[in-house]
C-alpha positions as CSV (number, residue, x, y, z in Angstrom):
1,X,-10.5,-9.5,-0.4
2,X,-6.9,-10.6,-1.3
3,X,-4.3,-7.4,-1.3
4,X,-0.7,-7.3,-1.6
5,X,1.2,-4.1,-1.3
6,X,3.9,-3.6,-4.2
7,X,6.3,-0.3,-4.9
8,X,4.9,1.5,-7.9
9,X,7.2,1.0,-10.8
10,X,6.8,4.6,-12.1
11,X,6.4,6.8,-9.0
12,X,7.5,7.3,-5.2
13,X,4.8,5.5,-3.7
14,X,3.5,1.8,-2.5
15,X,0.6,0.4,-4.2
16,X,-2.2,-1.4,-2.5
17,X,-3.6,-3.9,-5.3
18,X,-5.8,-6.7,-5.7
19,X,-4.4,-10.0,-6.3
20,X,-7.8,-12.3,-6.6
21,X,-7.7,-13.8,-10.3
22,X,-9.6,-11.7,-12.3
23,X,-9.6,-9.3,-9.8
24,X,-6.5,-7.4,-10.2
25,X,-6.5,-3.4,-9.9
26,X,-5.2,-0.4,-7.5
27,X,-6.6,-0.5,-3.8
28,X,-5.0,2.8,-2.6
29,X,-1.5,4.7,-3.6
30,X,0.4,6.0,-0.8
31,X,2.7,8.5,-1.7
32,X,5.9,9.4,0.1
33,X,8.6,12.2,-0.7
34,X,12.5,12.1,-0.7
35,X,14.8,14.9,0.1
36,X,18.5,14.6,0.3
37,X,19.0,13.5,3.9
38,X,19.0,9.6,3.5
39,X,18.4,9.0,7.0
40,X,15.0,10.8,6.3
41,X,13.9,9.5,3.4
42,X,14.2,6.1,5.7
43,X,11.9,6.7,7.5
44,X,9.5,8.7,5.6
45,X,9.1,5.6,3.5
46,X,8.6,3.1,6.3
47,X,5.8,4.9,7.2
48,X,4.3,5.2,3.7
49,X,4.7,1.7,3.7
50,X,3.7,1.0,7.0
51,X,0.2,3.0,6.1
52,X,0.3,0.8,2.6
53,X,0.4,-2.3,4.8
54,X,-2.5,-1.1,7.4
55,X,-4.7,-0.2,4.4
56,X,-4.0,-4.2,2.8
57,X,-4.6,-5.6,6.3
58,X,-7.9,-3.4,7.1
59,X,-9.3,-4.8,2.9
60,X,-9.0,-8.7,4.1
61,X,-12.8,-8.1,6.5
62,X,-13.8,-4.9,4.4
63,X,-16.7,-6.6,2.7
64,X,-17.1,-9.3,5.4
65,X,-21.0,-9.2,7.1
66,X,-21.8,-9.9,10.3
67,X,-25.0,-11.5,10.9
């Protein structure tokens, strides 16, 4: 399964989609909060996005059978 991890256009959070053709819809949201010290915010959305990436990594052998 093809994934690509994109910032929602609407809210504060990365989107894990589906990029196959044909194929295209919402994996997982991963929300994140900001507050008003920047240096914060920083990092609580590396992390969001850093879960986001995780979650698009772990798709590429989620329906993959071993035999």
């Amino acid at each position: 399964m093809k994934t690509k991890v994109v910032h929602s256009q609407s809210k504060l959070a990365w989107n894990v989609i589906r990029t196959e053709w044909g194929l295209k819809y919402k994996i997982a949201r991963v929300p994140y909060e900001q507050c008003d010290d920047e240096a914060l915010n920083t990092k609580v959305k590396n992390e969001a996005l850093n879960i986001a990436i995780h979650i698009s990594e772990s798709m590429k052998t989620f329906n993959t059978k071993e035999r």
